[in-house]
N, C-alpha and C positions, 0 to 999 in steps of 0.2 A: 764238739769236735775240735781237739785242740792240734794244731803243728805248728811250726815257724810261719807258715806262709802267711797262715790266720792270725797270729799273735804281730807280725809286722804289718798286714794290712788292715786287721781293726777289724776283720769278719766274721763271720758265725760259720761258715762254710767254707772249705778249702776248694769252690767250684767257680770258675772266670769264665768269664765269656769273651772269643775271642774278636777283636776289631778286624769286623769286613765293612769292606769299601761298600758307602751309599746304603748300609742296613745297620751300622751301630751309630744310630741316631739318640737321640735325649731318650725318647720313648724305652727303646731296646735295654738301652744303658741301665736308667735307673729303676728298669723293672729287675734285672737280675742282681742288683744292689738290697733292693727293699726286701729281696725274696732268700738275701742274705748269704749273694756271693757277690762277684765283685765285676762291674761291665766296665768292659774300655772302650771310647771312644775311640775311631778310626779319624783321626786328624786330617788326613786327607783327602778324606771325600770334601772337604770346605777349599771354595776356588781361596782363597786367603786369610791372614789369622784373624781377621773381625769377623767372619763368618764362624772359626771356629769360636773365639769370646762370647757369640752367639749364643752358638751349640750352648756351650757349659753353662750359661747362665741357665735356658732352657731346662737342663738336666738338673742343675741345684735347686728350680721351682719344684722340681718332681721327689727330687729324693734330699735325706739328709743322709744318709751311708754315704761310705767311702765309694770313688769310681776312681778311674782311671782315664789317662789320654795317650795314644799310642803315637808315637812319631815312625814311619818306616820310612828308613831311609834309603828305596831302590830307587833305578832311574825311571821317570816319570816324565810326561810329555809337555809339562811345563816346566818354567822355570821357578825354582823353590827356596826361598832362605832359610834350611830347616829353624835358625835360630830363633825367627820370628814366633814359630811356631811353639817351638819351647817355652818362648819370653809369654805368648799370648798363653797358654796354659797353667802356668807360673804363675802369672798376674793376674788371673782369676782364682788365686785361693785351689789351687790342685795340687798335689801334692804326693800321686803315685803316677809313675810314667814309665810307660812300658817301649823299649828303642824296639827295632829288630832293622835288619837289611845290611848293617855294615855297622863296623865298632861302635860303643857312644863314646869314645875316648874322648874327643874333643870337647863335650856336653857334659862331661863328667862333674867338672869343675863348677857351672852354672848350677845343677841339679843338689848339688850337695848343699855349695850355702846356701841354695833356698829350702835345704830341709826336708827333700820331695826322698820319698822310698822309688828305688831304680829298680826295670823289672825289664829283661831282655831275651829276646826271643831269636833262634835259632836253629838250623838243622844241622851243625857239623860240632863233632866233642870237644877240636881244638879254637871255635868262635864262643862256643859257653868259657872254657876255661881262660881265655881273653877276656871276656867280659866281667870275670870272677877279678882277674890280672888287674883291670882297671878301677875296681871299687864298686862294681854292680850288687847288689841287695841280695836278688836272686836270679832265678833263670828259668825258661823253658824250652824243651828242648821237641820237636817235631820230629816224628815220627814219618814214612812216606805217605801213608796212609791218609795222612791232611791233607785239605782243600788248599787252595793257595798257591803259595811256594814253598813246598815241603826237602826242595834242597836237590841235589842234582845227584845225590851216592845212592839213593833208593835203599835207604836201610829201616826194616819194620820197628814199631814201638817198642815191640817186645824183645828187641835186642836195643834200641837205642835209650830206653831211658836205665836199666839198669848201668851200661855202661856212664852214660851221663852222671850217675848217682855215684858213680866210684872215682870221677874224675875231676869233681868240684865237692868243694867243702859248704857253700851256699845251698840253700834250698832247692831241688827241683822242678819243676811243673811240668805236668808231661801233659803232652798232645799230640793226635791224629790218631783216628780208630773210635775215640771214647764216644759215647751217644748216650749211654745207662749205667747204673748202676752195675753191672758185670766190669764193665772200661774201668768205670772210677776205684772198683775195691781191687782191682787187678792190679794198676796203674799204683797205689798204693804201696800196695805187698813188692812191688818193682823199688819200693825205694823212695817213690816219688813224695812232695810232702802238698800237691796237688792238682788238679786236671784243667785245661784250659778246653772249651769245647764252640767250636763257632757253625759246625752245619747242622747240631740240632738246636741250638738257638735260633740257625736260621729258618727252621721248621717252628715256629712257635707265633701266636698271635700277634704278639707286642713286635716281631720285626716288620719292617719297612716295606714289604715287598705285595706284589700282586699274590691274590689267594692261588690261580694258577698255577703260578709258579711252584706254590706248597704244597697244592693236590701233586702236581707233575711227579714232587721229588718224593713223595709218598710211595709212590709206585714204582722207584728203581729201586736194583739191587748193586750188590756191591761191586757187579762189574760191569757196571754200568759209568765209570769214571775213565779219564785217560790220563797222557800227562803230554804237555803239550811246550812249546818253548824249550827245550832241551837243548835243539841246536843253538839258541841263543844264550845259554847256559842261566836260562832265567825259567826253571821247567815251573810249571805252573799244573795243579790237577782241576779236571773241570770235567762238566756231563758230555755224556759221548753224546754228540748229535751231530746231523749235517755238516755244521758250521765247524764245529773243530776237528771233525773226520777231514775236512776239509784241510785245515790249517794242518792237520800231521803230516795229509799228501801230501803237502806242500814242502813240509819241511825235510819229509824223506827223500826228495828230489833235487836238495841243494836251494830252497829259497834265500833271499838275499831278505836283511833285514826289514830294505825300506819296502821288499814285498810283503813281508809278514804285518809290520806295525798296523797298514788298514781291517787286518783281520783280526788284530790281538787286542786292539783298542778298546779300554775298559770303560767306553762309554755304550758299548752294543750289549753288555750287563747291565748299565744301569738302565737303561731304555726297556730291557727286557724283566728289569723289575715294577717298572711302572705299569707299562701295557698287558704283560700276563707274553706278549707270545718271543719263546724261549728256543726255537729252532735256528735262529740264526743270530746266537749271543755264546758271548764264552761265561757260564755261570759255573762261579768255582763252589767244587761242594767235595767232601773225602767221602773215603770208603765208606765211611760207618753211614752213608745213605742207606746202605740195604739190612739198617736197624730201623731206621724211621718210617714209621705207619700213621701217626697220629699227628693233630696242630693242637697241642697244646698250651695251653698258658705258661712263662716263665715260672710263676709260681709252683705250678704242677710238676716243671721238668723236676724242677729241686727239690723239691719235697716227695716227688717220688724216688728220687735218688737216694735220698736219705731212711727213706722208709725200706725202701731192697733191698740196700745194702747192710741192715741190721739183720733183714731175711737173711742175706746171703753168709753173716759170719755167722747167723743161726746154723745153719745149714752146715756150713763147714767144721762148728762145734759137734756135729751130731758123728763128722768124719771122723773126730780125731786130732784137726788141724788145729784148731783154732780154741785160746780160751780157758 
């Protein structure tokens, strides 16, 4: 399976896994590497950059495939040098890095003459095509449908990445919605030259988190997610429960930031991946929960992906379409 995305990053599969906070660990990382897509590291789940020099050394025990390490650059409750961070990943021999959050213009310059492929992530056509402006590699572009921060416009995949695809000359990557093979050959036919996927990775054995947590998300369906932070123009999608039923009252009644910060605080996730109990945490997960039934192995997502998706342009041969 040949694209740009694959031919620039050295993969057998045009399938990423996306970096969540406190679950793209070594483990996660260089399982969806070895299984022959490509895992990025979330740089800042690490309180500083020898914790991340850590991480990576940790993850290059495990895998010789390419990975990645993701810097996002949104406001965060400590204080951060993203540069250190770039320098710490850099200096451990890494060599694909993915920005998102706000331009890497400034980091441009560092990334190049160390020879690293840039990969930058996004939810608005005119921040890719910025990023395109600046010398990035390639792109992805979120769809609302993603877990996360999928961007304050709320516009579905299915209009955002063909758009995307006619307004950069860079490679695509599309994300939010995909889960299976249906997402990935669609996502495709859209334009895109590959899929980024973090809430069915996060449904899978090798991530970080309580089994709990994984039976839980098993069992929602697709409108079982909200979107939360919009007042603060940082909309965030995450499982409906108490606690962010909560946080919406809140914010539909005019909360003030420094009310929201103790309820938004992305430590009541990480606690609620440790412990298993998930009622009173903000756990970000997109729509395509109400695809996922199963904890399967990273090997299995992909290799099932790969196996359907021949079904599916079987199938579409039989149409007419395809072939």
């Amino acid at each position: 399976m040949k694209t740009r995305v694959t031919n620039l990053l050295g993969i057998k599969y045009p399938i990423i896994a996306g970096p969540m906070a406190y679950i793209s660990g070594p483990e996660l990382v260089s399982a969806v590497s070895n299984a022959g897509g490509l895992g990025i590291m979330a740089s800042l789940t690490y309180p500083d950059p020898n914790a991340l020099r850590e991480a990576i050394r940790q993850t290059q025990k495990l895998t010789k495939k390419p990975f990645a390490v993701n810097i996002t650059m949104l406001p965060i409750s400590r204080p951060v040098k993203y540069e250190d961070y770039f320098q710490a990943a850099l200096g451990e021999g890494v060599r694909i890095i993915e920005t998102s959050g706000r331009s890497p213009e400034p980091y441009m310059q560092m990334l190049k003459n160390a020879g690293a492929i840039t990969m930058h992530r996004a939810t608005r056509t005119k921040d890719i095509q910025t990023a395109e402006r600046v010398g990035v590699d390639m792109v992805t572009i979120l769809g609302t449908e993603a877990a996360g921060h999928p961007g304050q416009e709320e516009v579905g995949s299915m209009v955002r990445i063909p758009v995307a695809v006619n307004s950069v000359k860079i490679p695509v990557i599309a994300a939010g919605g995909i889960a299976d093979a249906r997402g990935f050959v669609a996502a495709l036919a859209l334009g895109a030259e590959g899929v980024l996927m973090g809430s069915r990775f996060m449904v899978s054995k090798e991530a970080n988190i309580h089994d709990n947590v994984k039976k839980w998300l098993c069992n929602l369906t697709e409108a079982d997610t909200i979107l939360i932070q919009k007042s603060i123009k940082n909309a965030s999608r995450v499982v409906r429960n108490p606690h962010t039923e909560k946080v919406l009252e809140m914010e539909n009644r005019g909360a003030t930031l420094e009310e929201l910060l103790p309820m938004i605080s992305g430590t009541r996730g990480r606690a609620a991946y440790s412990t298993g109990e998930f009622n009173e945490a903000n756990i970000s997960v997109g729509q395509c929960v109400g695809l996922i039934r199963d904890i399967p192995t990273v090997k299995q997502i992909i290799d099932g992906i790969i196996k359907e998706s021949k079904a599916i342009m079987a199938r579409l041969q039989t149409l007419g379409v395809a072939g």
